[in-house]
N, CA, C and O atoms as CSV, one atom per row, in Angstrom:
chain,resi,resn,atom,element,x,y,z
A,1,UNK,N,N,5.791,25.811,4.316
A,1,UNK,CA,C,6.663,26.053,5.433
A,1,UNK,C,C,7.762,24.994,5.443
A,1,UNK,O,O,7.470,23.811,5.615
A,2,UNK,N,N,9.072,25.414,5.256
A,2,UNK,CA,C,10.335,24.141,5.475
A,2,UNK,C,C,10.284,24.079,6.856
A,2,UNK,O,O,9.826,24.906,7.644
A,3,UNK,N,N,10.917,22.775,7.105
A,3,UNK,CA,C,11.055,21.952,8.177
A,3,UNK,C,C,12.255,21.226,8.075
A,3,UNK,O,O,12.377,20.464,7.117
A,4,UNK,N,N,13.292,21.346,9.018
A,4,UNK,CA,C,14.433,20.404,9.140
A,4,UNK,C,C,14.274,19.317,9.325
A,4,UNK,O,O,13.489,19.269,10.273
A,5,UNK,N,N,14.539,18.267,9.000
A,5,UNK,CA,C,14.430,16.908,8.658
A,5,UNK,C,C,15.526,16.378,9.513
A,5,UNK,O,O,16.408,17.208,9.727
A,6,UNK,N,N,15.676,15.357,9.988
A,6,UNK,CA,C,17.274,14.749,10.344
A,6,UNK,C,C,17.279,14.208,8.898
A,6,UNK,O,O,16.353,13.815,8.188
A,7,UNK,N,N,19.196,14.355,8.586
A,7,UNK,CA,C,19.615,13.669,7.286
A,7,UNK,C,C,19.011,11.742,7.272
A,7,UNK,O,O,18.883,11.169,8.354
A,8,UNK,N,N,18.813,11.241,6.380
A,8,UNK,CA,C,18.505,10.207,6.351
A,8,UNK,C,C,19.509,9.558,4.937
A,8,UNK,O,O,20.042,10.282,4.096
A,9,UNK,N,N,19.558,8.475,4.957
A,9,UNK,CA,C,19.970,7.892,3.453
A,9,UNK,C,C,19.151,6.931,2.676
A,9,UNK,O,O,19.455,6.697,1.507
A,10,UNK,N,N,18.269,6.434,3.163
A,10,UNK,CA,C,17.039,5.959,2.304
A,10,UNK,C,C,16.037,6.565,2.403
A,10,UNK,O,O,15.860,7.031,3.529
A,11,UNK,N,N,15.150,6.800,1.561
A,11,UNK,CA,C,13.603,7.077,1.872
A,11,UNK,C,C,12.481,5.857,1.177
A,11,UNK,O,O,12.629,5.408,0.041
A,12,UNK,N,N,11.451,5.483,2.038
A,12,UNK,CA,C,11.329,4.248,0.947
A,12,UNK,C,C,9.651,4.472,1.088
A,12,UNK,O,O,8.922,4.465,2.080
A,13,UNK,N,N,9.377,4.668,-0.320
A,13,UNK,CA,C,7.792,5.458,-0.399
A,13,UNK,C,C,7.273,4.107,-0.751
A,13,UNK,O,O,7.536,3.273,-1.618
A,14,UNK,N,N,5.927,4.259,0.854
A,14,UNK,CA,C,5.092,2.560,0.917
A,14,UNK,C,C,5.332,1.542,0.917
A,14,UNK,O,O,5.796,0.882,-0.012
A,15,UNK,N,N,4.961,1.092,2.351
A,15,UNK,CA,C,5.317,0.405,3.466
A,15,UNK,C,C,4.760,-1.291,2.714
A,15,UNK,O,O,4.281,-1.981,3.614
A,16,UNK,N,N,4.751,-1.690,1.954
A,16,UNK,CA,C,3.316,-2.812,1.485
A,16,UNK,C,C,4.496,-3.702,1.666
A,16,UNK,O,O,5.437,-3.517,2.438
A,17,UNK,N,N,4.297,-4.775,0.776
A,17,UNK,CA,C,5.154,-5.982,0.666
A,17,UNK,C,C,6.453,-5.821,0.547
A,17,UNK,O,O,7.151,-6.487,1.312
A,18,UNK,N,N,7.194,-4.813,-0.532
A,18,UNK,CA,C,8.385,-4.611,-0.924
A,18,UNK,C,C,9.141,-3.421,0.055
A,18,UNK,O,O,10.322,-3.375,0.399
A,19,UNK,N,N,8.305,-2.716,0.293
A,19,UNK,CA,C,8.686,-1.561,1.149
A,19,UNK,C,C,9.279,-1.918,2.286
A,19,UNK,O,O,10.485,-1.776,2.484
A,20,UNK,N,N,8.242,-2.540,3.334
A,20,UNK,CA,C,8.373,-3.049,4.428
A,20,UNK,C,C,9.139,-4.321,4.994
A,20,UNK,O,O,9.175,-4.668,6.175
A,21,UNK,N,N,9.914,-5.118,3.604
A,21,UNK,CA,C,10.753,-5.762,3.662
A,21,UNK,C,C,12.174,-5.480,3.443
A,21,UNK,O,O,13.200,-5.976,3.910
A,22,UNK,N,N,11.889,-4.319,2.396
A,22,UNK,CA,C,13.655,-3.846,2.506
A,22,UNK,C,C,14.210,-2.792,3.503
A,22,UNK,O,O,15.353,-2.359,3.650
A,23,UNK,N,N,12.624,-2.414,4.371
A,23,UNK,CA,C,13.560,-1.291,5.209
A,23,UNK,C,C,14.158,-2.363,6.756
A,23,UNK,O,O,14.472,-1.657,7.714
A,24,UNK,N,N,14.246,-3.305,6.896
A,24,UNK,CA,C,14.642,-4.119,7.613
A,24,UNK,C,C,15.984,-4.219,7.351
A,24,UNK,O,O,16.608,-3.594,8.209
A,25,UNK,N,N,17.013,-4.955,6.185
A,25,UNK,CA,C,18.340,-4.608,6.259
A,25,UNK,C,C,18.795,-3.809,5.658
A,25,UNK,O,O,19.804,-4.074,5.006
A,26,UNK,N,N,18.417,-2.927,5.641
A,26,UNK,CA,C,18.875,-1.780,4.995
A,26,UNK,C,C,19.134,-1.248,6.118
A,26,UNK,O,O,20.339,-1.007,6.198
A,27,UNK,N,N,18.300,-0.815,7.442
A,27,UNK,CA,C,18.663,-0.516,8.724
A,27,UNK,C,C,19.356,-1.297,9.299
A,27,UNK,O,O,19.845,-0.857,10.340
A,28,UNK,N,N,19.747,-2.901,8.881
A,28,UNK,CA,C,20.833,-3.539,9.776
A,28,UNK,C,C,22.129,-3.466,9.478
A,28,UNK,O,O,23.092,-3.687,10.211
A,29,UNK,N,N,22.092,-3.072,8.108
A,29,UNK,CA,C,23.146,-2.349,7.586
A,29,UNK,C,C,23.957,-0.931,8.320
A,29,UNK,O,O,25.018,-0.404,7.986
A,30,UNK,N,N,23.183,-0.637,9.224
A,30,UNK,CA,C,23.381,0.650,9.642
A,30,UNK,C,C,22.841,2.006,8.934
A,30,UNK,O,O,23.231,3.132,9.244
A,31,UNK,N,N,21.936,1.731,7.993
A,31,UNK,CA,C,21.558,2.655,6.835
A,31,UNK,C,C,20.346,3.685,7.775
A,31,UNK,O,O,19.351,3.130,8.240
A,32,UNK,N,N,20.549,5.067,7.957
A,32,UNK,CA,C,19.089,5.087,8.106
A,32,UNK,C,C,18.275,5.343,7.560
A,32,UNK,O,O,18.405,6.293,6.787
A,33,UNK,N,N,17.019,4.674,7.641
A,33,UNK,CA,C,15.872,4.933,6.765
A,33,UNK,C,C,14.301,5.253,7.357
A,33,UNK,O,O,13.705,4.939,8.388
A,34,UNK,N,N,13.933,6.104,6.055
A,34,UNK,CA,C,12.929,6.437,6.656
A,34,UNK,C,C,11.588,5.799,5.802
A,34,UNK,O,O,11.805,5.641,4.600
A,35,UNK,N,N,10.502,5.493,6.192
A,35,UNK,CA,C,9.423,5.119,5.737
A,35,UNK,C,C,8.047,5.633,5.576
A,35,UNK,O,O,7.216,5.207,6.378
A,36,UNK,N,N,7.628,6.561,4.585
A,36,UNK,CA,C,6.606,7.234,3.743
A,36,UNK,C,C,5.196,6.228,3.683
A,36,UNK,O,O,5.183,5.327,2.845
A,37,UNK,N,N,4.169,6.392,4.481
A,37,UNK,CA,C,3.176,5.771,3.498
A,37,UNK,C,C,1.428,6.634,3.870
A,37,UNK,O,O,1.116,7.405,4.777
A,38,UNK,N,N,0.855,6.233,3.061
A,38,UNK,CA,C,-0.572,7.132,2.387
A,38,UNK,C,C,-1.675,7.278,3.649
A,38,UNK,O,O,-2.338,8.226,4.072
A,39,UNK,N,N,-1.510,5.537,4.130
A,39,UNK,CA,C,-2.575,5.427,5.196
A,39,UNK,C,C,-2.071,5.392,6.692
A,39,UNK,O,O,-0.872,5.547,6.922
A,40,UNK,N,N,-2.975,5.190,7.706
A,40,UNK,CA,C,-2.522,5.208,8.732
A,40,UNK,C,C,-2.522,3.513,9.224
A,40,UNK,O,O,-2.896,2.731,8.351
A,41,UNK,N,N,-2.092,2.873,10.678
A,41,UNK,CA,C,-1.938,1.823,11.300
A,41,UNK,C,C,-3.308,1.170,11.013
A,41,UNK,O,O,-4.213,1.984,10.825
A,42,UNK,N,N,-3.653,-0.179,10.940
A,42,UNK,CA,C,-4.952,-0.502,11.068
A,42,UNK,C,C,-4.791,-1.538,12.787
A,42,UNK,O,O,-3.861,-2.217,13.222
A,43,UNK,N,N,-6.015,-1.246,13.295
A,43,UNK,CA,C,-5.821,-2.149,14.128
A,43,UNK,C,C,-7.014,-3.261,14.117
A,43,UNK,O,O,-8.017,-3.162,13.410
A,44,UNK,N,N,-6.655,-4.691,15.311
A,44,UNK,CA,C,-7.610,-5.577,15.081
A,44,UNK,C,C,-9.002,-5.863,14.765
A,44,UNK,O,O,-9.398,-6.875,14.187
A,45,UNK,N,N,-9.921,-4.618,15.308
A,45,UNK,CA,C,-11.111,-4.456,15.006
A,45,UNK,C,C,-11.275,-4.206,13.556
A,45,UNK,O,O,-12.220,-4.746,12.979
A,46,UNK,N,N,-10.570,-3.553,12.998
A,46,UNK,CA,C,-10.432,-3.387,11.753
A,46,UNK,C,C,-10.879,-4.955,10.710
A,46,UNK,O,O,-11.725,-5.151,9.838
A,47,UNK,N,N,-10.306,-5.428,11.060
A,47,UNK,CA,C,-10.384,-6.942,10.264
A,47,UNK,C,C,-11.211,-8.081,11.271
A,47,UNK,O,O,-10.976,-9.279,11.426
A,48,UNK,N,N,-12.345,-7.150,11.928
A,48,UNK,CA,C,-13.229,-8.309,13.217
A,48,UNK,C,C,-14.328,-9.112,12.175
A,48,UNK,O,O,-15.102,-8.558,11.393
A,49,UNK,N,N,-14.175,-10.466,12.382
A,49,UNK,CA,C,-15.063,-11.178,11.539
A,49,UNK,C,C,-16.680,-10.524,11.529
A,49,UNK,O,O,-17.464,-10.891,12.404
A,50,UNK,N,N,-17.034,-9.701,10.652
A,50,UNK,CA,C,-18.123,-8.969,10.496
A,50,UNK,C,C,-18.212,-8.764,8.706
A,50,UNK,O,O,-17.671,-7.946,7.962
A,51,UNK,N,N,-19.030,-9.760,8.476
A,51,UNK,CA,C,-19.378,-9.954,6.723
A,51,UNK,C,C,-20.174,-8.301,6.250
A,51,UNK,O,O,-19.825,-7.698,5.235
A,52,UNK,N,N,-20.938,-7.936,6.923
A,52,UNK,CA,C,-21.706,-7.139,6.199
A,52,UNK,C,C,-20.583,-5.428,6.418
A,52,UNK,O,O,-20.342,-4.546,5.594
A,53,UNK,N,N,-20.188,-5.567,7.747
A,53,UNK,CA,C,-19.392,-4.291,7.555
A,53,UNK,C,C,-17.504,-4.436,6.907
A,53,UNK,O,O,-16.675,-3.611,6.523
A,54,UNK,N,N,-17.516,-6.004,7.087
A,54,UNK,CA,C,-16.001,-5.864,5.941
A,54,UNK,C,C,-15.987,-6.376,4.341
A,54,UNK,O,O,-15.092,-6.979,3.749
A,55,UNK,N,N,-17.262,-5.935,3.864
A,55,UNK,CA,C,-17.653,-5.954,2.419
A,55,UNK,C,C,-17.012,-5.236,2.101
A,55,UNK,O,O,-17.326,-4.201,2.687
A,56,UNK,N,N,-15.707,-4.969,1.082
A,56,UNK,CA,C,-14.598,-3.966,1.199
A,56,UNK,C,C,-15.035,-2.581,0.708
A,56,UNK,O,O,-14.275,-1.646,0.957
A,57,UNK,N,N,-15.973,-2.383,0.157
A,57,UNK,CA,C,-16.907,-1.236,0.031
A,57,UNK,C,C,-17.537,-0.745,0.778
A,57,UNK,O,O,-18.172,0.286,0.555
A,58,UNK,N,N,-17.512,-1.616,2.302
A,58,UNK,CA,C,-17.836,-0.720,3.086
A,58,UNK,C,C,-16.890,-1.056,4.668
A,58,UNK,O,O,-17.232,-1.154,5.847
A,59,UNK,N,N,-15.557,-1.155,3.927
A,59,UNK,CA,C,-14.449,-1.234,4.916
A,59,UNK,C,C,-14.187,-0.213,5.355
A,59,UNK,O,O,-14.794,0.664,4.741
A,60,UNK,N,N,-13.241,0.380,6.554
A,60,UNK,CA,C,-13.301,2.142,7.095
A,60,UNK,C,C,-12.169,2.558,5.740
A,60,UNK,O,O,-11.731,1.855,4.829
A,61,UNK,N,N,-11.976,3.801,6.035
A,61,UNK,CA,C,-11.200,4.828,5.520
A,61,UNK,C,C,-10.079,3.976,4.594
A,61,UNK,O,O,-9.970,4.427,3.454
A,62,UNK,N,N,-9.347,2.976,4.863
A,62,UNK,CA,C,-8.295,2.266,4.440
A,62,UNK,C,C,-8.055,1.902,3.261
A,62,UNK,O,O,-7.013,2.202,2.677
A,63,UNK,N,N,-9.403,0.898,2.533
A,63,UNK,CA,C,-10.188,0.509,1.332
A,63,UNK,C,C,-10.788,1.395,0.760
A,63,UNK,O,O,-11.309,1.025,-0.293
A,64,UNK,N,N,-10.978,2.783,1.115
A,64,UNK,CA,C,-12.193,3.456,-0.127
A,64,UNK,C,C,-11.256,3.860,-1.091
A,64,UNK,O,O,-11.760,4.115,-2.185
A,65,UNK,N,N,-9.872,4.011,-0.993
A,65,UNK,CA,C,-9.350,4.344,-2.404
A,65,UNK,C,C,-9.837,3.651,-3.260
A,65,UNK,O,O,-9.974,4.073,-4.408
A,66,UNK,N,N,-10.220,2.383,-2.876
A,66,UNK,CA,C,-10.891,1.675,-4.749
A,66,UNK,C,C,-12.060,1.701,-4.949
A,66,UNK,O,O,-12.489,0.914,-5.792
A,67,UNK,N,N,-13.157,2.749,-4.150
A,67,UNK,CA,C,-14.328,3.685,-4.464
A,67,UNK,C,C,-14.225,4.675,-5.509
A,67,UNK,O,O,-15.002,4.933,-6.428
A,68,UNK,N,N,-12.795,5.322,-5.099
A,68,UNK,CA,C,-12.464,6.799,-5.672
A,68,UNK,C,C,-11.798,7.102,-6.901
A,68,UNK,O,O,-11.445,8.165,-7.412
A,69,UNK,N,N,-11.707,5.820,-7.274
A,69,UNK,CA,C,-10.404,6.291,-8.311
A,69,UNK,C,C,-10.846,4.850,-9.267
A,69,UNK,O,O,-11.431,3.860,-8.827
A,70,UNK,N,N,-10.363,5.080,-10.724
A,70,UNK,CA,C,-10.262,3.836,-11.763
A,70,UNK,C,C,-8.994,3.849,-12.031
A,70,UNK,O,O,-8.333,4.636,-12.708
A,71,UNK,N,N,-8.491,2.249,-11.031
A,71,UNK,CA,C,-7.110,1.901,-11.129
A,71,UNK,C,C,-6.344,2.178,-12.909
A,71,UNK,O,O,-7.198,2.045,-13.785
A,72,UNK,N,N,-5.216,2.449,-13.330
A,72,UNK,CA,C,-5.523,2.046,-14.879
A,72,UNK,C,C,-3.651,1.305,-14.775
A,72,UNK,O,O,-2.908,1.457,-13.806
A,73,UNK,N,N,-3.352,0.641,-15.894
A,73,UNK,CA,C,-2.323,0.505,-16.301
A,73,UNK,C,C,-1.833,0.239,-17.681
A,73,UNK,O,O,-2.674,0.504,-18.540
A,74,UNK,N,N,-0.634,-0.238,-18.146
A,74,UNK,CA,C,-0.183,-0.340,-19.383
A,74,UNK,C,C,0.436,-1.498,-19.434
A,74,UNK,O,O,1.022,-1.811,-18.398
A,75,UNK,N,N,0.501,-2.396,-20.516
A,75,UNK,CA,C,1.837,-3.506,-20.524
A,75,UNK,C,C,3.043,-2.824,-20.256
A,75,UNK,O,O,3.733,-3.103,-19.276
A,76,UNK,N,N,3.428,-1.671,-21.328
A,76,UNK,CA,C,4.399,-1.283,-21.760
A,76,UNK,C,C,4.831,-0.162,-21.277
A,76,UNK,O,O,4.260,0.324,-20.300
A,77,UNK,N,N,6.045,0.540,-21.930
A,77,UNK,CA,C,5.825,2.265,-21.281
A,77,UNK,C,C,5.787,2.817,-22.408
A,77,UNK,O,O,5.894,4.031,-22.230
A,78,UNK,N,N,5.632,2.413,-24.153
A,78,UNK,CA,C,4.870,3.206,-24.907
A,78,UNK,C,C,3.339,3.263,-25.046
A,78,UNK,O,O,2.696,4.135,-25.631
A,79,UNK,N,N,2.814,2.052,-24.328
A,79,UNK,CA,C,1.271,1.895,-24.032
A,79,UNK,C,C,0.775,2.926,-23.487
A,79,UNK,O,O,1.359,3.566,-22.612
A,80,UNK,N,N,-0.698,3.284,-24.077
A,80,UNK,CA,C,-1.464,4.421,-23.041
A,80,UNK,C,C,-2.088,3.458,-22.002
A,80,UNK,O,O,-2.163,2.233,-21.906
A,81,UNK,N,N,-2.523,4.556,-21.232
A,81,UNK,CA,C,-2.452,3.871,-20.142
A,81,UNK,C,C,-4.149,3.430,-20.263
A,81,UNK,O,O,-4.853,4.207,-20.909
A,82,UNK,N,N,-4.941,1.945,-19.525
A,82,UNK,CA,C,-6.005,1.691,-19.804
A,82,UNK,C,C,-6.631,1.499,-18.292
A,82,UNK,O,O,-5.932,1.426,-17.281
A,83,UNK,N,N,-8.156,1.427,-18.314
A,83,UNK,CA,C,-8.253,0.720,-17.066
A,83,UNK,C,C,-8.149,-0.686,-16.944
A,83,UNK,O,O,-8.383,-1.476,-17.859
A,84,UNK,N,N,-7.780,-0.998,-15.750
A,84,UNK,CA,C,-7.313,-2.138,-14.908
A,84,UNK,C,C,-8.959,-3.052,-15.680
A,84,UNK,O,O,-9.975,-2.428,-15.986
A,85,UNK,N,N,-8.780,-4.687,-15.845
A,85,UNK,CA,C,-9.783,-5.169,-15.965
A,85,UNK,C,C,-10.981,-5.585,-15.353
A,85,UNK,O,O,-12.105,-5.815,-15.798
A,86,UNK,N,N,-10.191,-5.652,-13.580
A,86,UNK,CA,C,-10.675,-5.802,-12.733
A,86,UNK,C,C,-10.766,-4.601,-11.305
A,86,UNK,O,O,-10.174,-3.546,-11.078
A,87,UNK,N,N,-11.714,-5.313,-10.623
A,87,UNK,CA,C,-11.934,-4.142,-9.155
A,87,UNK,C,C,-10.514,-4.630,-7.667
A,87,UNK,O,O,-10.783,-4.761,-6.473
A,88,UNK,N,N,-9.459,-4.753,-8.153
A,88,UNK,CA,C,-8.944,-5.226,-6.686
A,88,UNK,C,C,-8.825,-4.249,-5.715
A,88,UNK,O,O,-8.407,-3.154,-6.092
A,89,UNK,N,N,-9.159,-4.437,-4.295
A,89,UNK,CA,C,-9.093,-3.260,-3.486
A,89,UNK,C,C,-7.341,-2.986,-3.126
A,89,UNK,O,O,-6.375,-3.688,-2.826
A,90,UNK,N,N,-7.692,-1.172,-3.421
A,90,UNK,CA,C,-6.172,-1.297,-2.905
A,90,UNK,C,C,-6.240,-0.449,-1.410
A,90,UNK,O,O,-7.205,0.153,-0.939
A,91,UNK,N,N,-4.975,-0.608,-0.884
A,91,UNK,CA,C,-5.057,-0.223,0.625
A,91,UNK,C,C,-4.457,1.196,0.822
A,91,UNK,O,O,-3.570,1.503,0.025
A,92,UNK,N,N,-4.698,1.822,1.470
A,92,UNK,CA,C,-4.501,3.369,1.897
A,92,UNK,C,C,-3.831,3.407,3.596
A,92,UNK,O,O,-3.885,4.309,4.432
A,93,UNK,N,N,-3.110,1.820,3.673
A,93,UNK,CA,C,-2.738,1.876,5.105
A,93,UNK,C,C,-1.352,1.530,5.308
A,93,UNK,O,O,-0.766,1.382,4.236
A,94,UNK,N,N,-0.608,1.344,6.368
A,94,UNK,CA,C,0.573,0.877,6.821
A,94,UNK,C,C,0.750,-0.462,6.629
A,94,UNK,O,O,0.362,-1.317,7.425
A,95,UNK,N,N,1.502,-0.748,5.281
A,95,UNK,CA,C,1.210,-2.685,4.529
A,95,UNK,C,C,0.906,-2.571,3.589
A,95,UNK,O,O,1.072,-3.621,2.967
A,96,UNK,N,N,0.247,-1.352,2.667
A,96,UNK,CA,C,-0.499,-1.804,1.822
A,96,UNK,C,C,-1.414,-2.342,1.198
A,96,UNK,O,O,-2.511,-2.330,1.756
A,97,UNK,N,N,-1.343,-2.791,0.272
A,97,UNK,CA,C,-2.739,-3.803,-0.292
A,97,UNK,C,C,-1.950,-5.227,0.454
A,97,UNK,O,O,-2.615,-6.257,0.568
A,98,UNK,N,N,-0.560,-5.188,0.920
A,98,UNK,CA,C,-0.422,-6.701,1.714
A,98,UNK,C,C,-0.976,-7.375,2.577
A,98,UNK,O,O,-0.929,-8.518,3.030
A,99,UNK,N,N,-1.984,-5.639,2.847
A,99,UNK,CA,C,-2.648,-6.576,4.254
A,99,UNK,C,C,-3.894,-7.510,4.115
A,99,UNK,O,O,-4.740,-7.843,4.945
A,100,UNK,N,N,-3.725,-7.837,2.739
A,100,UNK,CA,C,-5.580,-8.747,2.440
A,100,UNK,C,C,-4.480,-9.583,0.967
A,100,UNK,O,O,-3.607,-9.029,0.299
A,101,UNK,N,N,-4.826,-10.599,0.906
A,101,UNK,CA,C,-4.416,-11.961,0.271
A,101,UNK,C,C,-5.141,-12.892,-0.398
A,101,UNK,O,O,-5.523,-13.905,0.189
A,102,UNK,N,N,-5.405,-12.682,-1.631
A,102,UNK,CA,C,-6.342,-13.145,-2.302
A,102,UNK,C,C,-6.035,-14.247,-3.161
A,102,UNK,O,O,-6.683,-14.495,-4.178
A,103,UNK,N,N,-4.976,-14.964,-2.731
A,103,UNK,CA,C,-3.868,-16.160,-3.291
A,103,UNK,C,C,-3.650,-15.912,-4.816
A,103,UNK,O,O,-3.829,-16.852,-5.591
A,104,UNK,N,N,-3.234,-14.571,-5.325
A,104,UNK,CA,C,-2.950,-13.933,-6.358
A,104,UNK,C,C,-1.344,-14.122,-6.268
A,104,UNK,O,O,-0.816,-13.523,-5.331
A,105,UNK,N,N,-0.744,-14.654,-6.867
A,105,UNK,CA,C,0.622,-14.637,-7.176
A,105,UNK,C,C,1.312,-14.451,-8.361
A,105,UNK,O,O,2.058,-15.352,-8.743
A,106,UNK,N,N,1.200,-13.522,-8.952
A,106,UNK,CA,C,1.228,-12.737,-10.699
A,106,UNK,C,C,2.867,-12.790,-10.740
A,106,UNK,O,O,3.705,-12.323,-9.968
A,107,UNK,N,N,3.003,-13.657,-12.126
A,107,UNK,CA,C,4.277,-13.726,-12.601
A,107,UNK,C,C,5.095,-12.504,-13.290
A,107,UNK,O,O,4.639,-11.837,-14.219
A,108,UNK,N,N,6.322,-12.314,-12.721
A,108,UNK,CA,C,7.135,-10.985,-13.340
A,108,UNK,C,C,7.445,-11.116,-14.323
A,108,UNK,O,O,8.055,-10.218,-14.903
């Protein structure tokens, strides 16, 4: 079923670190933009100091994408693609995987 949209001039798919920082001047620019993402809002209970229920395997709805799926990637873009070496959780919410910080700071 189509649906009229208001015109927009950005669209910026997932809200995480990069997302959610450029739709800030891009709208002060006068630009409008709109913002796409997978999961929904998390709120404070969400992240309530509780060890056994924020074992991220058994975090709500937000975290089970890295139940469901084997992350994979490539160095390159003639590389096939492999799995990831490790389990990092990724996020299915408004932020991204930004919203958990694992003092990972991976060089470009």
């Amino acid at each position: 079923m189509a649906v009229d949209l208001k015109k927009t001039d950005v669209v910026i798919v997932g809200l995480g670190a990069v997302g959610g920082v450029a739709a800030l001047p891009l709208a002060q620019a006068g630009l409008e933009v709109i913002g796409l993402e997978a999961g929904t809002w998390l709120t404070p209970r969400d992240f309530a100091p509780d060890e056994l229920r924020n074992n991220y395997r058994a975090w709500p709805q937000a975290v089970q994408k890295a139940n469901q799926e084997i992350p994979t990637h490539r160095p390159n873009a003639s590389a096939p693609y492999s799995p990831r070496p490790f389990i990092h959780p990724m996020m299915n919410a408004v932020g991204g995987t930004s919203l958990h910080y694992w003092a990972q700071s991976w060089r470009l």
